[in-house]
DRENFINU-200770 format. One line per 5 residues: number of its first residue (from 1); for each residue x, y, z of N, C-alpha, C. Coordinates in steps of 0.001 Angstrom, whole numbers, plus 500000, padded with zeros to 6 digits. Atoms other than C-alpha are relative to their C-alpha. Example, Ala and Ser with C-alpha at 12.3 -4.5 7.8 and 13.67 -1.06 7.14 Angstrom:
residues 2
1> 500890 498810 500000 512300 495500 507800 500900 501200 500000; 499180 498810 499940 513670 498940 507140 499230 501090 500730
This chain:
residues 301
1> 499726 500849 498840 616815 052054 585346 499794 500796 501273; 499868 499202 498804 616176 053067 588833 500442 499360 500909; 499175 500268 499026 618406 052127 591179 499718 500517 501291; 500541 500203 498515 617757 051363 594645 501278 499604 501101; 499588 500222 499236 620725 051141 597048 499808 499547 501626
6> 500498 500979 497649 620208 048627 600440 501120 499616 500877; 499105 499520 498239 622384 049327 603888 499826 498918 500662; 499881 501240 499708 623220 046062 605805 498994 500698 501581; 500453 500095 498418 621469 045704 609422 501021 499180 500939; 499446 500564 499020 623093 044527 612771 500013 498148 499696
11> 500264 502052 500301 624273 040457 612260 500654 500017 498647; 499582 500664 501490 625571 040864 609084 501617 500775 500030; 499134 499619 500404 629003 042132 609846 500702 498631 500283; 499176 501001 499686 632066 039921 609588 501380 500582 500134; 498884 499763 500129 635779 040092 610222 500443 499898 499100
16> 499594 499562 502151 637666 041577 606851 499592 500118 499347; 501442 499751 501108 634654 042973 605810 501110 501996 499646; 499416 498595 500202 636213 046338 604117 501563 499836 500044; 498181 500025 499949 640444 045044 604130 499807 500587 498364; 499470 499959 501492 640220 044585 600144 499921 501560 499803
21> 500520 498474 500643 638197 047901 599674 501009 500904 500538; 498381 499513 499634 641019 049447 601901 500975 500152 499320; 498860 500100 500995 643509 048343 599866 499447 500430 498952; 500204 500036 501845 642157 048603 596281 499644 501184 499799; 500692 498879 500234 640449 051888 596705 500320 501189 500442
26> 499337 498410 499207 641684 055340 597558 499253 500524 500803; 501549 499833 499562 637647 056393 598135 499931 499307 501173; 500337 500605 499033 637530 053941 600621 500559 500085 501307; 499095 499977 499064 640669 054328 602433 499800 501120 500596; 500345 499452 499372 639436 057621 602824 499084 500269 500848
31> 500759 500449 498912 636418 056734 604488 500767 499802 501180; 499443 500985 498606 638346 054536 606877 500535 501344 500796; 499315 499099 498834 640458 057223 608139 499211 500929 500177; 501149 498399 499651 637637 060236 608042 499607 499008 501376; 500779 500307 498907 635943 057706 610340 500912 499505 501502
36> 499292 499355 498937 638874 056908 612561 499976 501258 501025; 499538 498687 499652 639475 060534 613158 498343 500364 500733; 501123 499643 498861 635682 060827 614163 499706 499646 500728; 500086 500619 499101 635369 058408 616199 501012 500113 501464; 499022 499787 498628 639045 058601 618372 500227 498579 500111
41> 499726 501472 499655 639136 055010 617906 500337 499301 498577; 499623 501166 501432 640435 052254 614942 499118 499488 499816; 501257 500787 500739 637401 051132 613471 500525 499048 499095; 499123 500170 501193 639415 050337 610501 500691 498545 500298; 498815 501192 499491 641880 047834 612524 499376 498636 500679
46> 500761 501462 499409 638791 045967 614385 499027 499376 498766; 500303 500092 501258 637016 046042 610932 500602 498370 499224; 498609 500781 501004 639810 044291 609109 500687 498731 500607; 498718 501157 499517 641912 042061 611871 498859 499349 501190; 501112 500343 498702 638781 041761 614743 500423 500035 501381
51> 500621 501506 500300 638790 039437 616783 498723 500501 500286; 501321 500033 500067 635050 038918 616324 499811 500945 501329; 500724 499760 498636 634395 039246 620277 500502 501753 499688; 499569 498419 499605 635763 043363 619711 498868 500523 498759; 501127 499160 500733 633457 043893 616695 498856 499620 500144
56> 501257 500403 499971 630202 042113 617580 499327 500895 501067; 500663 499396 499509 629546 044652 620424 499103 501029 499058; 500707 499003 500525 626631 046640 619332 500436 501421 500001; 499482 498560 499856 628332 050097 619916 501316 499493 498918; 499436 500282 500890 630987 048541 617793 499594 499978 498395
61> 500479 500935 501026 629326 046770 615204 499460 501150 498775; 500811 498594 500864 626846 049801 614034 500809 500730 499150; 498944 499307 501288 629382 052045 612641 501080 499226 499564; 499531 501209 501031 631292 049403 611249 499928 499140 498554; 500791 499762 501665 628686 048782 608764 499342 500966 499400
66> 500319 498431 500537 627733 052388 608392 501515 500388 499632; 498941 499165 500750 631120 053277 607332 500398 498656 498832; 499919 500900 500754 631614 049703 605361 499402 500542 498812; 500602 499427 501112 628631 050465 603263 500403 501229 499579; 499832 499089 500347 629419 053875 602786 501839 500064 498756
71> 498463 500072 500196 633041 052744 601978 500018 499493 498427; 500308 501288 501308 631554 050444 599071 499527 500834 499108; 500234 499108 501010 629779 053215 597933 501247 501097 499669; 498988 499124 500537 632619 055663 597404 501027 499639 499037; 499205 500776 500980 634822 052574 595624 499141 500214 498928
76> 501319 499607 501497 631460 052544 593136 500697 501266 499107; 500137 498339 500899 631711 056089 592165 501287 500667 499517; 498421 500125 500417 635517 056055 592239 499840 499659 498475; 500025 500658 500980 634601 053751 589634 499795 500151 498744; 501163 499401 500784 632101 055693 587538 499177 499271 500171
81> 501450 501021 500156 629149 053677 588636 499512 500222 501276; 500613 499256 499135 626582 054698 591340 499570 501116 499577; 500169 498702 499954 626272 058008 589719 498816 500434 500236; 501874 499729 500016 622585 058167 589155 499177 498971 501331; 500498 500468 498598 620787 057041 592801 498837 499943 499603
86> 501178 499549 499957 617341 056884 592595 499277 499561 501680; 500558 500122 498591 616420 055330 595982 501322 499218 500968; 499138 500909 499190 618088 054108 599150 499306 499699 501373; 500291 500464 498828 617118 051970 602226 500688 499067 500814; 499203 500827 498767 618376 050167 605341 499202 499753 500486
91> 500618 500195 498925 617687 047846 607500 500463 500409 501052; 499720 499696 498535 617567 048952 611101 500798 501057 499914; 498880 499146 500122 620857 050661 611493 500217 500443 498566; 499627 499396 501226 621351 050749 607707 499249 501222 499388; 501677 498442 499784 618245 053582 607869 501474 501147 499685
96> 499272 498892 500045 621046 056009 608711 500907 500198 498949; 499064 499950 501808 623418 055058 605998 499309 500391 498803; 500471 499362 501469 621072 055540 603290 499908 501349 500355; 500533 498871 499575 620189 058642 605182 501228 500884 499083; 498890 499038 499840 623417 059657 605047 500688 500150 498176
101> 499788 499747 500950 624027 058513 601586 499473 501112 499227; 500549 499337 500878 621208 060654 600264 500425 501594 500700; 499646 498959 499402 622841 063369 602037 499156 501046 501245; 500629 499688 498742 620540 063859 604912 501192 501016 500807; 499409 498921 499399 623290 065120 606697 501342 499118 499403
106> 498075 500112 500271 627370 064346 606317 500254 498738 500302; 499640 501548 499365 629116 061335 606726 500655 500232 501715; 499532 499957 498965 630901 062642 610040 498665 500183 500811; 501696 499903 499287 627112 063616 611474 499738 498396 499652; 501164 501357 499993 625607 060230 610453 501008 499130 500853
111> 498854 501012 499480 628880 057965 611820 499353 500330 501541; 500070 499193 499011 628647 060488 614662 497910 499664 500999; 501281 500439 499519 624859 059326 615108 499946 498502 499987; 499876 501273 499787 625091 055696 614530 500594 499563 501113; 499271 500320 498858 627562 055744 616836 499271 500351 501256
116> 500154 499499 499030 626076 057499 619452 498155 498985 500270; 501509 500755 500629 622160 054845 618527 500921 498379 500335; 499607 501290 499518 624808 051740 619013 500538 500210 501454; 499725 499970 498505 626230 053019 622594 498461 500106 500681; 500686 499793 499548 622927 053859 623419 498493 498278 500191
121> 500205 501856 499889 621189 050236 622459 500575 499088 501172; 499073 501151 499235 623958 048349 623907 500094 500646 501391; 500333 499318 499012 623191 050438 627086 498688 499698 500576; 501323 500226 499887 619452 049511 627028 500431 498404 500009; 499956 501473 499953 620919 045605 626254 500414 499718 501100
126> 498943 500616 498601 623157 045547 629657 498531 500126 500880; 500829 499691 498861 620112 046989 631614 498908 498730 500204; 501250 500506 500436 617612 044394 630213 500360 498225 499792; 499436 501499 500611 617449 040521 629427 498964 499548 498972; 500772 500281 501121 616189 040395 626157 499985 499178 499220
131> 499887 501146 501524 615994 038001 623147 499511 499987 499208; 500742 500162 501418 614993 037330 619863 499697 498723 499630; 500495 501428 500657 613437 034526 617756 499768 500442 498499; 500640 499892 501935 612940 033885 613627 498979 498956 500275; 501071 501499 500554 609617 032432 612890 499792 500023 498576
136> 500305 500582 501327 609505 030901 609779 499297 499448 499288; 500299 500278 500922 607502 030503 607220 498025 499802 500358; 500914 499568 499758 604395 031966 608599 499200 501454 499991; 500667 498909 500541 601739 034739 608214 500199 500643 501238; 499484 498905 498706 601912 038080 610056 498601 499736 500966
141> 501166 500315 499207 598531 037078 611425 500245 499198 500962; 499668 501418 498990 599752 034178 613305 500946 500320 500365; 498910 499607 499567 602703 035782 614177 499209 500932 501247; 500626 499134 499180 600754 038492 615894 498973 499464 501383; 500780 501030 499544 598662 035821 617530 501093 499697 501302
146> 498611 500895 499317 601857 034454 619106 500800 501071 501091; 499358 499270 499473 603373 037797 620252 498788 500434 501224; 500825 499922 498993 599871 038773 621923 500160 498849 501167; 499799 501159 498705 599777 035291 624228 501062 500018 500940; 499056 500174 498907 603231 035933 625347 500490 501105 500334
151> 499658 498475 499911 603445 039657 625368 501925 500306 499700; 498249 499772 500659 606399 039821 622695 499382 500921 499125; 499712 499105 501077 606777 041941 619703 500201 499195 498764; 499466 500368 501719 607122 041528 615798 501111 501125 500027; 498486 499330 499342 610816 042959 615870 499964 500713 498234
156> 499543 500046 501638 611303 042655 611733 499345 499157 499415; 500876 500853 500916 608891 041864 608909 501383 500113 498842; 499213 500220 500876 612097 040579 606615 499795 499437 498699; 500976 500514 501628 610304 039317 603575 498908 498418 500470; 501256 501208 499396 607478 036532 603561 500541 498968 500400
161> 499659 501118 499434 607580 033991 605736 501386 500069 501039; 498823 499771 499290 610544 035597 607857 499584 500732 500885; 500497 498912 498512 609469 037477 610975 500898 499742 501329; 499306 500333 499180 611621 038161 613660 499139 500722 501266; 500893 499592 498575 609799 038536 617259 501301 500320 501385
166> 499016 499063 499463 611815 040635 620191 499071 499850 501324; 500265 499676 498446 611389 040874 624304 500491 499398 501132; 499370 500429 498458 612017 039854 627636 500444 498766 499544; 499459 501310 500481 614057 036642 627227 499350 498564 500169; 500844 501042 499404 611841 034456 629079 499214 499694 499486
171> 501160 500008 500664 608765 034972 627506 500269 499583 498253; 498977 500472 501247 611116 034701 623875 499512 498689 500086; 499821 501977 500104 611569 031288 625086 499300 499101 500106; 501335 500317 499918 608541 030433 626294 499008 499931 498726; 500807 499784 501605 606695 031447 622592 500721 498944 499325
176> 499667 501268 500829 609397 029148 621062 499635 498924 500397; 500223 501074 499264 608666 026536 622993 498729 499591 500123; 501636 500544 500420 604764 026660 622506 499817 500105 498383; 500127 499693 501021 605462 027540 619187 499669 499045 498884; 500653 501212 500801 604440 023936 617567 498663 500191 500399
181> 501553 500398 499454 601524 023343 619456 499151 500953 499797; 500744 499396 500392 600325 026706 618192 499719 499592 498173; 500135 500379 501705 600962 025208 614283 500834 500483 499302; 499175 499302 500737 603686 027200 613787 501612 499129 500080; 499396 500719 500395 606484 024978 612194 501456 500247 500665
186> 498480 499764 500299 609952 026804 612362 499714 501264 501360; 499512 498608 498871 610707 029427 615703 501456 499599 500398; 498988 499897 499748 614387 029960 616101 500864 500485 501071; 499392 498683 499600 616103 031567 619065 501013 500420 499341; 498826 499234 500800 618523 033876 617868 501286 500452 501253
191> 499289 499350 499388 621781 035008 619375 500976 501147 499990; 499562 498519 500048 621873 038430 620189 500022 500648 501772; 499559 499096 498798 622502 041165 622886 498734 500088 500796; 501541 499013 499854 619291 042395 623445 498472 500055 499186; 501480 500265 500323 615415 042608 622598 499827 501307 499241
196> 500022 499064 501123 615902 044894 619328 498875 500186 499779; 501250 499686 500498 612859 046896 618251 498905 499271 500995; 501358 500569 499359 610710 046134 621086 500159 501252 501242; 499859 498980 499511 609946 048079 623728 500784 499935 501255; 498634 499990 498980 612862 047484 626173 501188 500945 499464
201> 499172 498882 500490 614922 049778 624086 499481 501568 500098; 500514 498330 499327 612716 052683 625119 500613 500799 500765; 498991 499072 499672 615607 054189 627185 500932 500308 498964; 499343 498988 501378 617664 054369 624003 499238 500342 499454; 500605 498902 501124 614750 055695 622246 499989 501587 500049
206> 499614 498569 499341 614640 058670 624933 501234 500505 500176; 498373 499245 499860 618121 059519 625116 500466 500182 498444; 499378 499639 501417 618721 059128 621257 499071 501417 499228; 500475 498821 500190 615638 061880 620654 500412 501116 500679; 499312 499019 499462 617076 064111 622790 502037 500214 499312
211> 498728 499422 501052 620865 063865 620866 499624 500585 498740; 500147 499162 501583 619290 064521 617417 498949 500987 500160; 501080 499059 500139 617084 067053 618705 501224 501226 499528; 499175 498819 500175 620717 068956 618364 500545 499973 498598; 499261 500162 500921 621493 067837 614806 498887 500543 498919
216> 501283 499087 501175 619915 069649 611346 500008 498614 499066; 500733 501136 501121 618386 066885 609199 500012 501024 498334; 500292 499335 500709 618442 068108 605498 499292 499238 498889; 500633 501234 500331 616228 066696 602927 500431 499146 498740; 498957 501012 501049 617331 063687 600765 500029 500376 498037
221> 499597 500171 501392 618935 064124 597362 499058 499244 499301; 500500 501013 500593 617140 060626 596321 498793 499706 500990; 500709 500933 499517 614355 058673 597325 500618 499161 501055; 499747 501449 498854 614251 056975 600987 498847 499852 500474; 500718 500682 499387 612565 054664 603012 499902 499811 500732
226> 499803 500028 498899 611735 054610 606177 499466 498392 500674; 500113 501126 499240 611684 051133 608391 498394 499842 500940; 500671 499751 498718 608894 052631 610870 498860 499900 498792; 501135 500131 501046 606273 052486 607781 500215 499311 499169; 500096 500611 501612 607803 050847 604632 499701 500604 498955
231> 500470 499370 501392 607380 053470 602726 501075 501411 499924; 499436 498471 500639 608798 057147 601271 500433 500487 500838; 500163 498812 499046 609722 059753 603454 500690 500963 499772; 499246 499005 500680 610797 063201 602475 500229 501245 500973; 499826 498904 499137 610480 066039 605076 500922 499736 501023
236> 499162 500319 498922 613383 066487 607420 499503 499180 501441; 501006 500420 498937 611039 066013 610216 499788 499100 500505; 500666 501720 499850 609519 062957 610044 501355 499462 500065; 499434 501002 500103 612938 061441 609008 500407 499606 501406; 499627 499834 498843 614061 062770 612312 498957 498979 500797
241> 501017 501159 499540 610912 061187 614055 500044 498408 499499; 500042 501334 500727 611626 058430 611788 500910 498763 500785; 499478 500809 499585 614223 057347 613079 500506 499714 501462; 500429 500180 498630 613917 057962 616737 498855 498943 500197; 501436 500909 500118 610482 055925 616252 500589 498586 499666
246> 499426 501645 500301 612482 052689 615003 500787 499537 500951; 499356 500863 499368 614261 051978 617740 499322 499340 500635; 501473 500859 499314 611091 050543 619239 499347 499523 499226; 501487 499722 500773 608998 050281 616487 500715 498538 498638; 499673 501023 501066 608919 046969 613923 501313 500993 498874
251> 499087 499677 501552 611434 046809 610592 498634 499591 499237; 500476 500234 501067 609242 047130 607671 500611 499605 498850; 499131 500167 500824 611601 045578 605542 499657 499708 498904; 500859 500334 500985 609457 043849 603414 499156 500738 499317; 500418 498516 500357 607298 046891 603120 500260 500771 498815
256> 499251 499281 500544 610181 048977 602281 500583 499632 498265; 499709 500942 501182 611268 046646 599551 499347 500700 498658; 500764 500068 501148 608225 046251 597730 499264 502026 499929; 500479 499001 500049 607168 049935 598234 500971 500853 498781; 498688 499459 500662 610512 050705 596395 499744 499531 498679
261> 500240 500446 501236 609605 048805 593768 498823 500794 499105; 501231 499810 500171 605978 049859 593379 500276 501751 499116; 499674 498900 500231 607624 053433 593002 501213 500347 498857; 499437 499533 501218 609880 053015 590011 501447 499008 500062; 498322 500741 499630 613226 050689 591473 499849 499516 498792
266> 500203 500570 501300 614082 048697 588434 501612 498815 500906; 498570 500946 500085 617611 047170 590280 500688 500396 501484; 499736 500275 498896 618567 046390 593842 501896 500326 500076; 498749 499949 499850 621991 047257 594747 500636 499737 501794; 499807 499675 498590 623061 045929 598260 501795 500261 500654
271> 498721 499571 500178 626145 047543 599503 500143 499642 501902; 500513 500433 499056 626931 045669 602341 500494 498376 500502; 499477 501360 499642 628910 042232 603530 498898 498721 500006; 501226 500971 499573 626884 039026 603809 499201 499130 498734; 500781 500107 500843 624609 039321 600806 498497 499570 500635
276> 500851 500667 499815 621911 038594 603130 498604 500772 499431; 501101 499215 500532 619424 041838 602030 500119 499476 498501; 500281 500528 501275 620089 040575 598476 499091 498651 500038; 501507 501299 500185 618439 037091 599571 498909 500245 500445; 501424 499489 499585 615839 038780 601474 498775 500320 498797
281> 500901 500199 501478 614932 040358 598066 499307 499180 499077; 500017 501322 500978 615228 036890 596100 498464 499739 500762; 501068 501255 498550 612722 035574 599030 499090 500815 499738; 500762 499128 499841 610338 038517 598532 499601 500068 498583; 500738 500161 501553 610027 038611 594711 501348 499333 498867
286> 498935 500882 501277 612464 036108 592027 500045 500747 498984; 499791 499184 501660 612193 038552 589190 500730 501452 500534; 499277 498466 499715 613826 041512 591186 501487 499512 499502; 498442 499848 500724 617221 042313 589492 500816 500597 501763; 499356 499698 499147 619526 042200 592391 501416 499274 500208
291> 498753 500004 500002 623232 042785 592908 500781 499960 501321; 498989 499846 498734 626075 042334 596221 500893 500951 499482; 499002 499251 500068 628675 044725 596585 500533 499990 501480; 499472 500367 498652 631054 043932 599595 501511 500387 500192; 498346 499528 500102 634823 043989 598815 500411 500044 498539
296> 499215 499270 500883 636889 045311 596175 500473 499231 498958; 500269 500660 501381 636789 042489 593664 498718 500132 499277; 501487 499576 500595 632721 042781 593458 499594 501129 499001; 500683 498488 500713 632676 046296 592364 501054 499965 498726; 499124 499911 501292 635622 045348 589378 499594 498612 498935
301> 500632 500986 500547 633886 042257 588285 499183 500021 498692
């Protein structure tokens, strides 16, 4: 079997995501408080009780589900199960979690970077008036078509027929809004902070390469995947570049997926509230073996 662990992205957290695992798990509880203590703040308490409006900020939100997932994985292995890794990927933000799972660097370094990649976003979102859109159930060709005319972005290739497009808000709205009359069925706006993965986040891209120019990258235990290609990546280096390069730069999600597969996965594991990377999978290929793991009944089931 090769096991493939998948890291939630921004949007998929919820309030009392991580209470049970709290409670039920010793592993977990220690998470919670390691990440307290690094932070200087209750993650743990906005986590668990919210209200929404305190965890949906992006400087919030990020390590929220970088210590969640991580939290899910430590109940696992508590467990005896997780032992054998063979790959791990994230979307967006979840990049760093696998990072961190495969031991790239520590969990207090990766928190310690997420954190410092969601203040720095949500810093680029106040400055900017950005937006997003889902177009549905169209080719990346015609997607690309769509972003040229209105000078947007492909934000996230999320499996076929899911593309999320990113930029100035206006122009967003404008693409949805011609977005029949080009033939294209389904364009969604979305509601978010900011114009993710496009290039309005180019002040957090420069300020976040300059923090991890001070941090040592080491190279992964397991198999990862990087967002900025969809594929492998093994030298400290690059990951570093890797993931400075994604804060601008499309999600290869779909990519990443099937590249994972192509390379030996045998069994999806998404660790991670929502279950939405598990339907992404479903949506991307019906014969992939894929599992949720969220709170602290899932992983005793």
């Amino acid at each position: 079997m090769g096991l493939a662990l998948l890291f939630a992205g921004q949007g998929a957290q919820k309030v009392g995501m991580g209470k049970s695992l709290h409670d039920g798990s010793p592993a977990a509880r220690a998470v919670y408080a390691e990440a307290n203590r690094v932070l200087g703040w209750d993650l743990a308490a906005i986590s668990f009780a919210g209200p929404e409006a305190d965890l949906t900020p992006t400087k919030v939100c990020q390590p929220a589900l970088f210590v969640h997932g991580l939290a899910v994985l430590a109940a696992l292995r508590e467990q005896g199960k997780a032992q054998m890794i063979d790959f791990a990927l994230g979307l967006s933000l979840g990049e760093v979690t696998a990072y961190t799972a495969a031991g790239v660097f520590d969990f207090a370094t990766g928190l310690k970077v997420v954190a410092e990649r969601g203040r720095l976003m949500q810093q680029a979102c106040e400055r900017t008036v950005g937006g997003m859109a889902a177009i549905i159930g169209e080719e990346r060709a015609k997607v690309a078509e769509l972003c040229r005319e209105f000078d947007i972005e492909a934000a996230n290739f999320n499996a076929p027929g899911q593309i999320i497009v990113s930029g100035e808000k206006s122009k967003v709205e404008s693409a949805v809004a011609a977005a029949k009359e080009r033939g294209i069925k389904k364009a969604i706006p979305l509601n978010v902070a900011g114009a993710y993965h496009s290039r309005l986040m180019e002040p957090a891209r420069v300020a976040f390469a300059a923090f991890l120019d001070g941090i040592t990258f080491s190279a992964p235990h397991f198999t990862v995947l990087t967002n900025t290609t969809g594929q492998i990546v093994r030298d400290p280096a690059a990951i570093k570049a890797a993931l400075v390069k994604q804060v601008v730069s499309p999600v290869l999600w779909e990519d990443c997926t099937r590249a994972a597969v192509a390379a030996g996965a045998t069994e999806f594991w998404e660790l991670g509230p929502g279950g939405v990377l598990a339907g992404l999978a479903r949506r991307t290929d019906k014969a992939w073996n894929v599992k949720s793991f969220s709170e602290f009944t899932d992983l005793t089931a």
